[in-house]
N, CA, C and O atoms as a Tripos MOL2 file, in Angstrom:
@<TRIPOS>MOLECULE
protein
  200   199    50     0     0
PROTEIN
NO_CHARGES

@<TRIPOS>ATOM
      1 N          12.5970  -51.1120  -38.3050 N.3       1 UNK1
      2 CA         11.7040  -50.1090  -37.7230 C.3       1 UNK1
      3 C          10.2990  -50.7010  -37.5940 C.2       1 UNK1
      4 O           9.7500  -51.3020  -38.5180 O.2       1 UNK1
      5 N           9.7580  -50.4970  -36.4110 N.am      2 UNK2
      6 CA          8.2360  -51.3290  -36.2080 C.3       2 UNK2
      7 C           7.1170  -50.1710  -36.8800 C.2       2 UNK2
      8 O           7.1410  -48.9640  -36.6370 O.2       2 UNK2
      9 N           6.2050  -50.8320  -37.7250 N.am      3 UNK3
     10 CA          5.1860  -49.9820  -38.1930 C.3       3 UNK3
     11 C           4.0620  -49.2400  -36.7360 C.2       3 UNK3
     12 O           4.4240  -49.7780  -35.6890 O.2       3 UNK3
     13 N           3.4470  -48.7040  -36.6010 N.am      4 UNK4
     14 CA          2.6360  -48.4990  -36.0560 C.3       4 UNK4
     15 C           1.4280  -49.2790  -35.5170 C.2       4 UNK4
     16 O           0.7820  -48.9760  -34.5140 O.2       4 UNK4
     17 N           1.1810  -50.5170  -36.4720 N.am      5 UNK5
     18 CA          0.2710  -51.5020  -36.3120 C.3       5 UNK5
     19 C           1.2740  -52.3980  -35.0350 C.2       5 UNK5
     20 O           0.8970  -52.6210  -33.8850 O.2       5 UNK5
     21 N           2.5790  -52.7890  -35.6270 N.am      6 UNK6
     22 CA          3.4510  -53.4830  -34.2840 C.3       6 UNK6
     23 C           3.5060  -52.6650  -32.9670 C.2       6 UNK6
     24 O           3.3430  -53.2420  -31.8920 O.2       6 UNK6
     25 N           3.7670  -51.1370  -33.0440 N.am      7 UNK7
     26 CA          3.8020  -50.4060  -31.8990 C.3       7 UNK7
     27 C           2.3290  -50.8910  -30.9780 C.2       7 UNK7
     28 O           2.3520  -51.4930  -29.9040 O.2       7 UNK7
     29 N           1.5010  -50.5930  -31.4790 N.am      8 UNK8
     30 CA         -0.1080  -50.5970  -30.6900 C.3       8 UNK8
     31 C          -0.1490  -52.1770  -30.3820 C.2       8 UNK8
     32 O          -0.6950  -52.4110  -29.3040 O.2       8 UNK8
     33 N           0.2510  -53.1850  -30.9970 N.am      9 UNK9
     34 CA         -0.4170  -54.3080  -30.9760 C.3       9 UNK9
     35 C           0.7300  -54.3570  -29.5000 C.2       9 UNK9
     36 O           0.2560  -54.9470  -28.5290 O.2       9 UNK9
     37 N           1.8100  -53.9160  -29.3710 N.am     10 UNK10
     38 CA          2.8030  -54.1960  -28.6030 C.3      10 UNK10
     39 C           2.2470  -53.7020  -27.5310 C.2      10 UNK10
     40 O           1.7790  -54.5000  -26.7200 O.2      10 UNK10
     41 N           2.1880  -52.6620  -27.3430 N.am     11 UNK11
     42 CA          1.4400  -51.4360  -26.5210 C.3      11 UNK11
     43 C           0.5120  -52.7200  -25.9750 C.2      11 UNK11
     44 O           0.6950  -53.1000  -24.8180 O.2      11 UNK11
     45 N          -0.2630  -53.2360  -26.6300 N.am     12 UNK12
     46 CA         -1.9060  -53.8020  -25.9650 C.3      12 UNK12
     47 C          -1.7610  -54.5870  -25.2680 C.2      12 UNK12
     48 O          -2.4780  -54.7610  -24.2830 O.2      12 UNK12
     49 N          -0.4540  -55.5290  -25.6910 N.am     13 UNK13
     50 CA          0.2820  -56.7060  -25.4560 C.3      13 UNK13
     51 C           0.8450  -56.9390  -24.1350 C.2      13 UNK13
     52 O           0.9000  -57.9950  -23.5050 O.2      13 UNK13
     53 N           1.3420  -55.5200  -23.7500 N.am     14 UNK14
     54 CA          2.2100  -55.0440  -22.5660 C.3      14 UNK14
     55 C           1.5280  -54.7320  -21.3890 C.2      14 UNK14
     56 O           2.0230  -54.8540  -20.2680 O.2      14 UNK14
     57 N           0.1550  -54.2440  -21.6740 N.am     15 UNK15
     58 CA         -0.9960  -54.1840  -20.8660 C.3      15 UNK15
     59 C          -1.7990  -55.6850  -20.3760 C.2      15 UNK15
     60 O          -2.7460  -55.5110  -19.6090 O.2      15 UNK15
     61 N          -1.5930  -56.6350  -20.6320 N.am     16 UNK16
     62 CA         -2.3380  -57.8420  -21.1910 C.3      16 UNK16
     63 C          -3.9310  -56.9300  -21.4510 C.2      16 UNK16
     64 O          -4.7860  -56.7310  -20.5880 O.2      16 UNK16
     65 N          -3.9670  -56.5450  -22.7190 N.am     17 UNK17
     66 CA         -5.2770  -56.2940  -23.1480 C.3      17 UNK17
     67 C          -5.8250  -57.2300  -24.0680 C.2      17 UNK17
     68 O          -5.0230  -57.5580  -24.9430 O.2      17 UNK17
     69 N          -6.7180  -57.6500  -24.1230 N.am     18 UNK18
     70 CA         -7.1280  -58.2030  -25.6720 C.3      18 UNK18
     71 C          -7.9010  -57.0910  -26.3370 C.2      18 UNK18
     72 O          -8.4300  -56.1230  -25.7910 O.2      18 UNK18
     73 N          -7.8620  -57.4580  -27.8240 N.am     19 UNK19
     74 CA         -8.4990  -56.3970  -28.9380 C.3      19 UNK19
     75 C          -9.2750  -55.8930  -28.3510 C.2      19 UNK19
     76 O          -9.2370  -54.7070  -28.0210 O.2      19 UNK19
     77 N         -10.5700  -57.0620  -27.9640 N.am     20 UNK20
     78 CA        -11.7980  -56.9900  -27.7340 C.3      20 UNK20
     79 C         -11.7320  -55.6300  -26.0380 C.2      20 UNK20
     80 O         -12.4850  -54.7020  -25.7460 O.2      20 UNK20
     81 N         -10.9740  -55.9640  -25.6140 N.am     21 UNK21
     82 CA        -10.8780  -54.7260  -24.4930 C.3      21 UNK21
     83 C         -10.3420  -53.4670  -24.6720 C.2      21 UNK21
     84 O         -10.6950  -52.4220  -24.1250 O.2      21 UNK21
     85 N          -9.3200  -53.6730  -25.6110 N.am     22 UNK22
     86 CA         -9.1280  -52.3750  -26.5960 C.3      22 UNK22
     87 C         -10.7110  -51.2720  -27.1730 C.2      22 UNK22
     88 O         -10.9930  -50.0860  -27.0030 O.2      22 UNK22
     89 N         -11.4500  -52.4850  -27.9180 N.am     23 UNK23
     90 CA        -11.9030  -51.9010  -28.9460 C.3      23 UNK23
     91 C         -13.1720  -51.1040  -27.7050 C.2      23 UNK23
     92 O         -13.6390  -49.9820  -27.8970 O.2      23 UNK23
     93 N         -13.5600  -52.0530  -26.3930 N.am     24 UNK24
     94 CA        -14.3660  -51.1460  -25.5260 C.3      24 UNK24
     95 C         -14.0540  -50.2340  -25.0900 C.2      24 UNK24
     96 O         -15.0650  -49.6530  -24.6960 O.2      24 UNK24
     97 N         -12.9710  -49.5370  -24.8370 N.am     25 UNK25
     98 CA        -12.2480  -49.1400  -24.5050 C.3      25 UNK25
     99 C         -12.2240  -47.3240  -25.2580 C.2      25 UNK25
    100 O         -12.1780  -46.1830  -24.7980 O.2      25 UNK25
    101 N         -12.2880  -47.9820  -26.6760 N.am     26 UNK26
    102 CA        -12.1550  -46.7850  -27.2840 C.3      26 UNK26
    103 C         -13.4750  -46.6610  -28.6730 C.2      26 UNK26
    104 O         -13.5030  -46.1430  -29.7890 O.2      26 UNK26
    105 N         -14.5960  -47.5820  -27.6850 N.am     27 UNK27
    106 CA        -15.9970  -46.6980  -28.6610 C.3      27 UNK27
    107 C         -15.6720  -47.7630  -30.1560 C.2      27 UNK27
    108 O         -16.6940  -47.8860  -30.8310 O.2      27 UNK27
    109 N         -14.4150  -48.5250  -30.7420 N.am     28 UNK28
    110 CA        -14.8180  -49.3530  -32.0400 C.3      28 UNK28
    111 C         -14.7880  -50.9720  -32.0150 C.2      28 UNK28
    112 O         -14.5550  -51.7260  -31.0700 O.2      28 UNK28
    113 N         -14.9740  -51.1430  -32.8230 N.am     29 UNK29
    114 CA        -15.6620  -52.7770  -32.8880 C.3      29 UNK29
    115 C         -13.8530  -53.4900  -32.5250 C.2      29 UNK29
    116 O         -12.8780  -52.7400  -32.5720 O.2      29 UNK29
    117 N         -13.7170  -55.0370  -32.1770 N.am     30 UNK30
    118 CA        -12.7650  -55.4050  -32.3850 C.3      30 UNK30
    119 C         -11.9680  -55.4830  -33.8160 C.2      30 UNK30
    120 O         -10.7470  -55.3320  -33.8080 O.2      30 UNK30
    121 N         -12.6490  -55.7120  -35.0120 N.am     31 UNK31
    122 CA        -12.4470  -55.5320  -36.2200 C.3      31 UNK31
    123 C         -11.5990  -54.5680  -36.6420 C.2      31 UNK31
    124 O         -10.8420  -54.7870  -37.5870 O.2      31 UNK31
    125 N         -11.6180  -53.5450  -36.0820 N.am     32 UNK32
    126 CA        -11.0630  -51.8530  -36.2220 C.3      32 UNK32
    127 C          -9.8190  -52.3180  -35.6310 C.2      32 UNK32
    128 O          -8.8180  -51.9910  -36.2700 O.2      32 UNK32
    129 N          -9.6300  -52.9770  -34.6080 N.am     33 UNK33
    130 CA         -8.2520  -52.8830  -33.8470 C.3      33 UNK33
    131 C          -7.0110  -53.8950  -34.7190 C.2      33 UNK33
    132 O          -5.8950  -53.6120  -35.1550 O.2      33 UNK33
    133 N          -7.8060  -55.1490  -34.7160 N.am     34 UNK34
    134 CA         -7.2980  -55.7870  -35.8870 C.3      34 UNK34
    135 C          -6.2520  -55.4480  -36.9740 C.2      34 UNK34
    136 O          -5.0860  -55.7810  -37.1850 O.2      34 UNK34
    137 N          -7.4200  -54.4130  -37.7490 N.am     35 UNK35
    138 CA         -6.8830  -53.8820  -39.1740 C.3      35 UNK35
    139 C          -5.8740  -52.7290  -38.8240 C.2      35 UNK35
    140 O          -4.9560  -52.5290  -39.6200 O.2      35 UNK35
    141 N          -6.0260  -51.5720  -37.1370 N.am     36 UNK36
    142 CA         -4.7840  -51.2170  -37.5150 C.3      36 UNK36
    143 C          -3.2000  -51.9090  -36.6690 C.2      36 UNK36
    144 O          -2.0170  -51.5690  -36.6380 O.2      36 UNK36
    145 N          -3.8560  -52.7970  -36.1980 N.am     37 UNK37
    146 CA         -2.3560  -53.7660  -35.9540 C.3      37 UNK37
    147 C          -1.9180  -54.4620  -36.6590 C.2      37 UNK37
    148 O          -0.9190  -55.0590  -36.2560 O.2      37 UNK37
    149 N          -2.4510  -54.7840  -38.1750 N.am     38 UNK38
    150 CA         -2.2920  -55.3350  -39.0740 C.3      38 UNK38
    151 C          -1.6430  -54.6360  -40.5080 C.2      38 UNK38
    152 O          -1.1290  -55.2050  -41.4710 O.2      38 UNK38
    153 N          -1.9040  -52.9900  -40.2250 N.am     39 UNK39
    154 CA         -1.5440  -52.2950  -40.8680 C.3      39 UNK39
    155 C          -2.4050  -52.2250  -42.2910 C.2      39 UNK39
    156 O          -1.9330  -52.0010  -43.4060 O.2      39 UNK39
    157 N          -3.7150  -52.4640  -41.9700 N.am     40 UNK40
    158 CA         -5.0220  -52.3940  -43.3080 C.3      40 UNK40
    159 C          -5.7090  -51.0070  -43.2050 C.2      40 UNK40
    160 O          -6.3500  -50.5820  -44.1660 O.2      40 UNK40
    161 N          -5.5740  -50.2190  -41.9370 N.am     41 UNK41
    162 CA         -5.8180  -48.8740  -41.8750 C.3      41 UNK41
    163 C          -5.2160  -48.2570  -40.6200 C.2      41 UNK41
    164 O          -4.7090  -48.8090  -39.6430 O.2      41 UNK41
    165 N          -5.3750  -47.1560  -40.8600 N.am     42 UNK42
    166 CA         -5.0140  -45.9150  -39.6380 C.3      42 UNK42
    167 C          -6.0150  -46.0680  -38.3360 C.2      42 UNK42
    168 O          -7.0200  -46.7780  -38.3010 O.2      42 UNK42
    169 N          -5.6930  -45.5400  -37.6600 N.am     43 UNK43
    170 CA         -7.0290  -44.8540  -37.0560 C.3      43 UNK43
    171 C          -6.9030  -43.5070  -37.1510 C.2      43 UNK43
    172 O          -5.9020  -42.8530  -37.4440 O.2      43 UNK43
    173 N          -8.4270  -43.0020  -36.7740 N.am     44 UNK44
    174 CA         -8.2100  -41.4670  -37.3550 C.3      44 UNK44
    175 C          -7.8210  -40.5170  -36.2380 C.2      44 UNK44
    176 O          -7.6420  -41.0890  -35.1630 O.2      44 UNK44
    177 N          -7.6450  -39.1900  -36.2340 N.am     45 UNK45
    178 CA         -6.4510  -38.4950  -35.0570 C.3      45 UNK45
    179 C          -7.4570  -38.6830  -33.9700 C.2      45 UNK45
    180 O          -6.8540  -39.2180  -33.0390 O.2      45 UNK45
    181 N          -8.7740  -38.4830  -33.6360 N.am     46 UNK46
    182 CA         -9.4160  -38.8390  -32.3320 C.3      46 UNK46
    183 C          -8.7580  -40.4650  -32.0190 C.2      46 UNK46
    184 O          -7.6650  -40.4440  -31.4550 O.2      46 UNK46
    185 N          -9.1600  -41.4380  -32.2420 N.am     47 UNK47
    186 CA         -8.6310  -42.3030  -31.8720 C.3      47 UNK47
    187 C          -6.9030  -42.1410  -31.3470 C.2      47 UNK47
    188 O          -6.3240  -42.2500  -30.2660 O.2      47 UNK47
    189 N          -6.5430  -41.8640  -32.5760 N.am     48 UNK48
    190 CA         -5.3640  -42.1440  -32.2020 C.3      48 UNK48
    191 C          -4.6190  -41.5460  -31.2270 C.2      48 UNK48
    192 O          -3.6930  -42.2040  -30.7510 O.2      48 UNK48
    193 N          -4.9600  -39.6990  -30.5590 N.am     49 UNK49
    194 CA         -4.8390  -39.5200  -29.4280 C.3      49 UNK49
    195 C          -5.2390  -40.5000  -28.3660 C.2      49 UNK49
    196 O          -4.4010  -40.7220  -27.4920 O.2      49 UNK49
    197 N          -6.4690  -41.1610  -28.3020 N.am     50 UNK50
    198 CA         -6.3880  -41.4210  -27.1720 C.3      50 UNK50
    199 C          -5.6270  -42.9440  -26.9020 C.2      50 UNK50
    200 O          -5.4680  -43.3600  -25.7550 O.2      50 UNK50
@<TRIPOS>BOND
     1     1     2 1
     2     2     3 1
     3     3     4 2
     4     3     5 am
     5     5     6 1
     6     6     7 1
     7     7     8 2
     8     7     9 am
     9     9    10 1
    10    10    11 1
    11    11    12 2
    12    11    13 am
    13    13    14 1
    14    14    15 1
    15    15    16 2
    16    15    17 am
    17    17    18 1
    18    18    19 1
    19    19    20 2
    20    19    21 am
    21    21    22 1
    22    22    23 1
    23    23    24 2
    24    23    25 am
    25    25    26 1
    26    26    27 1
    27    27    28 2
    28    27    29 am
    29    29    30 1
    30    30    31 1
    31    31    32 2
    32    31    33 am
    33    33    34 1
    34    34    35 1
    35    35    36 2
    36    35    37 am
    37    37    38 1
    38    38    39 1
    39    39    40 2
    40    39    41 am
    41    41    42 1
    42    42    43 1
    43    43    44 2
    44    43    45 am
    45    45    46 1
    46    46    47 1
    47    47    48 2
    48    47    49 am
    49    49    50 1
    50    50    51 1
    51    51    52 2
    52    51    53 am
    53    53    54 1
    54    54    55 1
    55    55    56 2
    56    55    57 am
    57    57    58 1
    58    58    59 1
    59    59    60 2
    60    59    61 am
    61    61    62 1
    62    62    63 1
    63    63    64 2
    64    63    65 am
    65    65    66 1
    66    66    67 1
    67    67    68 2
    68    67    69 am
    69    69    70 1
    70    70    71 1
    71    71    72 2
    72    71    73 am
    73    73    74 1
    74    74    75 1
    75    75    76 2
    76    75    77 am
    77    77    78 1
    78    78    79 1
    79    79    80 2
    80    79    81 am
    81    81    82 1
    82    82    83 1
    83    83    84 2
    84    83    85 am
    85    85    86 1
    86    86    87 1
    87    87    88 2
    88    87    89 am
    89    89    90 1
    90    90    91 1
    91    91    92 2
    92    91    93 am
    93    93    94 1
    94    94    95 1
    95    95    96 2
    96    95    97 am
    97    97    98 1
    98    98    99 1
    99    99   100 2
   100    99   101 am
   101   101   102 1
   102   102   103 1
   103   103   104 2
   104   103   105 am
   105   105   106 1
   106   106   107 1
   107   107   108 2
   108   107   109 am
   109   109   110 1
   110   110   111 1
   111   111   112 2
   112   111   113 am
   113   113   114 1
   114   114   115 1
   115   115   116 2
   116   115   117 am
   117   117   118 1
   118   118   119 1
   119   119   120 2
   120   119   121 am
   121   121   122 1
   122   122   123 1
   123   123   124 2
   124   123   125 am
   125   125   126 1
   126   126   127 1
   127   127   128 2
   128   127   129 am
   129   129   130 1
   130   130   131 1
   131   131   132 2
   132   131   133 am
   133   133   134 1
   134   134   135 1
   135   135   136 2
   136   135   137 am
   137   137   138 1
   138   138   139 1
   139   139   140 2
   140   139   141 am
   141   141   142 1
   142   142   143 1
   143   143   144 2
   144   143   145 am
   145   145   146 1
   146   146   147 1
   147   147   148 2
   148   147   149 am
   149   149   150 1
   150   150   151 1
   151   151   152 2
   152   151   153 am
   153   153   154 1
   154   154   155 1
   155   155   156 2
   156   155   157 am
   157   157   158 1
   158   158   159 1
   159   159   160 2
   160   159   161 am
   161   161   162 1
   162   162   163 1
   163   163   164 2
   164   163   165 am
   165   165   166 1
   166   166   167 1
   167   167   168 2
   168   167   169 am
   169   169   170 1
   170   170   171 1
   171   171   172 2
   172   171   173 am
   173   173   174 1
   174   174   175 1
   175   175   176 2
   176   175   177 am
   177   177   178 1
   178   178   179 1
   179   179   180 2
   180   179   181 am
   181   181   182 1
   182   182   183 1
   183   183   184 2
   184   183   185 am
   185   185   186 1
   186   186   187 1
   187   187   188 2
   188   187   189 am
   189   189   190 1
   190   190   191 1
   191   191   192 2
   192   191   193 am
   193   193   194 1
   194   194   195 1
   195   195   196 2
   196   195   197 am
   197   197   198 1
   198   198   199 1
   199   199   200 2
@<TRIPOS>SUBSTRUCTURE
     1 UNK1         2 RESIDUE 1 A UNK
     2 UNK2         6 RESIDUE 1 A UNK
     3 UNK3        10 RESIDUE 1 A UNK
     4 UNK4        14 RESIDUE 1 A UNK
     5 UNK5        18 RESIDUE 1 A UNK
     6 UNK6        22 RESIDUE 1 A UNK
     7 UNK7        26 RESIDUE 1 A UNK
     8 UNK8        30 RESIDUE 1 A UNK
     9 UNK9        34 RESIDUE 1 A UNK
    10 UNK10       38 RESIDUE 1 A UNK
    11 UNK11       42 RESIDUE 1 A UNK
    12 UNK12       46 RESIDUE 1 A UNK
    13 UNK13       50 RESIDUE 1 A UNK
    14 UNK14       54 RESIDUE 1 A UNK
    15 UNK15       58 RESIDUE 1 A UNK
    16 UNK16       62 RESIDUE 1 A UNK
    17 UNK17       66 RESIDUE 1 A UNK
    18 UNK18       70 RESIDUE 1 A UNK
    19 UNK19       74 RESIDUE 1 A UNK
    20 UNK20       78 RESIDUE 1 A UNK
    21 UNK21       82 RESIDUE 1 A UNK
    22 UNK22       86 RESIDUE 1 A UNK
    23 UNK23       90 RESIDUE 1 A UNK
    24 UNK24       94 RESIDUE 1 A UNK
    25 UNK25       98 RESIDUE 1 A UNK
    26 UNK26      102 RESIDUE 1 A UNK
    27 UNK27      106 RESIDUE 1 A UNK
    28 UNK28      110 RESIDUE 1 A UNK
    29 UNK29      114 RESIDUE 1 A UNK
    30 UNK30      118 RESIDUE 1 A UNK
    31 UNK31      122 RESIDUE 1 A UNK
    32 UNK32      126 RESIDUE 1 A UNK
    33 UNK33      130 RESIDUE 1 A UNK
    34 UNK34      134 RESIDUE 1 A UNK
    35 UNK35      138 RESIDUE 1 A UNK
    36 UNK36      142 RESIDUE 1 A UNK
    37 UNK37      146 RESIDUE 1 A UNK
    38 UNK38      150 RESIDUE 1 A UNK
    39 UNK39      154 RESIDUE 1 A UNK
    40 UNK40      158 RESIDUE 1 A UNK
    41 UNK41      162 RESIDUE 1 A UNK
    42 UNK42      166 RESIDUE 1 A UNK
    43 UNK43      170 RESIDUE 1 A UNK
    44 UNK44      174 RESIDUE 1 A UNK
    45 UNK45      178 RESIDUE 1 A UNK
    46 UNK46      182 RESIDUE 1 A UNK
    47 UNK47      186 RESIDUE 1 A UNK
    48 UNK48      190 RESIDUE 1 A UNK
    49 UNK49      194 RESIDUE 1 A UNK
    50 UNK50      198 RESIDUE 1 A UNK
């Protein structure tokens, strides 16, 4: 079963996004995207809707 950090990183992957276009994307640093594709945190339900 893929954690949630594999789902998104997959997700970003499938887009060719990098973090760094992620993280503009949605208002947080690249750092933030990192940790939750890495599974070091969540994001919180605003984020994570969008």
């Amino acid at each position: 079963m893929n954690t949630l950090g594999e789902k998104l990183k997959a997700a970003r992957i499938k887009r060719n996004l990098s973090q760094n276009e992620v993280a503009e994307k949605l208002l947080v640093s690249r750092q933030t995207i990192s940790k939750w594709e890495n599974n070091v945190c969540l994001p919180d339900l605003d984020n994570f809707q969008k």
